[in-house]
C-alpha positions in Angstrom: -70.4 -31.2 -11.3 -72.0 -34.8 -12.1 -70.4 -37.8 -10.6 -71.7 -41.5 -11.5 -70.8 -44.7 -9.4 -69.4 -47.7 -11.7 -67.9 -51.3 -10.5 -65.0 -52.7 -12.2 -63.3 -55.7 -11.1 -60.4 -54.1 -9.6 -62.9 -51.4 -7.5 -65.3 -48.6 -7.9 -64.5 -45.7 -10.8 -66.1 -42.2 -10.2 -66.7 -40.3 -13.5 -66.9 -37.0 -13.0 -68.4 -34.4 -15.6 -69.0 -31.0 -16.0 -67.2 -28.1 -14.2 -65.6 -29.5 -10.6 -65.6 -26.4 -7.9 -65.9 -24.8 -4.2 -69.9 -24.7 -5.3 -69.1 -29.0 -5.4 -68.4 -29.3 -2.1 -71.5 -31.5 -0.6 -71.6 -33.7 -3.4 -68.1 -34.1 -3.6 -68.3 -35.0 0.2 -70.9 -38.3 -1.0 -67.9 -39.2 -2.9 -65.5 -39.0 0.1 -68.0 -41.0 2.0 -68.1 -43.7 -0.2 -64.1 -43.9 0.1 -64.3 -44.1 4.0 -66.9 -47.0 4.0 -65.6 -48.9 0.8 -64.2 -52.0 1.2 -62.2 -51.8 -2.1 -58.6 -51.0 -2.4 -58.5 -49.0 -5.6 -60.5 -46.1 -6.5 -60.3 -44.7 -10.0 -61.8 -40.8 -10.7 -62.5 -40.8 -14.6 -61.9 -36.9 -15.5 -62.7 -37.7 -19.5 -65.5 -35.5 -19.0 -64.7 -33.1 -16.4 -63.7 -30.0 -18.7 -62.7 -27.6 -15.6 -61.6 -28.1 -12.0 -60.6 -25.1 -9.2 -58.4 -24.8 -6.2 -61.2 -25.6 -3.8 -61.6 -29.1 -5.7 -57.8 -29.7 -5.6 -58.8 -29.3 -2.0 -61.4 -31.7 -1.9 -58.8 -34.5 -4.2 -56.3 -33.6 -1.1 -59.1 -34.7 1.5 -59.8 -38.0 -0.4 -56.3 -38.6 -0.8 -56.3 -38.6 3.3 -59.4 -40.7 3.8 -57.4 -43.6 1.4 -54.4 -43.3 2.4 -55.9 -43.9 6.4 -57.5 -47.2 4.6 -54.5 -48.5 2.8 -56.6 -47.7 -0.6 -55.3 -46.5 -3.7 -56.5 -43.5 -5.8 -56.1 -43.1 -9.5 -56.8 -40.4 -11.5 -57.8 -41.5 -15.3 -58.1 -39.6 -18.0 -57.6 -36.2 -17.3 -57.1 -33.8 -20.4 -56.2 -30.2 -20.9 -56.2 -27.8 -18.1 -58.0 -29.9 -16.2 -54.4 -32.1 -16.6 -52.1 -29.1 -16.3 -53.8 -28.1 -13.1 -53.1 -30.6 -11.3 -49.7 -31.3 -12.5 -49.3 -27.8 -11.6 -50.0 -28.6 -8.3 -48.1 -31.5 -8.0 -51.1 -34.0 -7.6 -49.0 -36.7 -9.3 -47.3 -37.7 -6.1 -50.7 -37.9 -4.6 -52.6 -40.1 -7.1 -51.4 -42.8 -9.6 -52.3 -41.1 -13.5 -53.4 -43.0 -16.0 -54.5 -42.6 -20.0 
């Protein structure tokens, strides 16, 4: 997994390419990081590019779901395709993050 940092004017969007899994977990926990000490109130992960994602690194989105919610900041999920998509619909992730085209 890649991850790059952009500002928007509504808050900070992580893209995230490449194959998201357990062997993620310290860069993923940058990411996290970022969440706790942001002052921003949205936080949009761009999956466009992110062709495959585990059960550890639904783990990980359920840890930065917590961190957010503790902040009052809101987490989108943006552009997520295929199985990457059906994943975490699978597992319910739309009643944790807003989705969005």
């Amino acid at each position: 997994m890649e991850y790059k940092i952009n500002e928007t004017p509504t808050g900070q969007e992580i893209a995230i390419e490449g194959s998201f899994t357990f062997r993620d977990h310290d860069r993923f926990f940058e990411v996290v990081s970022l969440i706790k000490s942001s002052k921003d109130k949205k936080m949009t992960f761009n999956l466009s590019k992110c062709d495959f994602i585990d059960s550890a690194a639904l783990g990980m989105f359920v840890i930065a779901s917590d961190e957010a919610s503790a902040k009052d900041m809101t987490l989108v999920i943006k552009a997520a395709t295929g199985k990457v998509k059906d994943v975490m619909f699978a597992a319910r992730f739309d009643n944790l993050y807003a989705f969005e085209d």
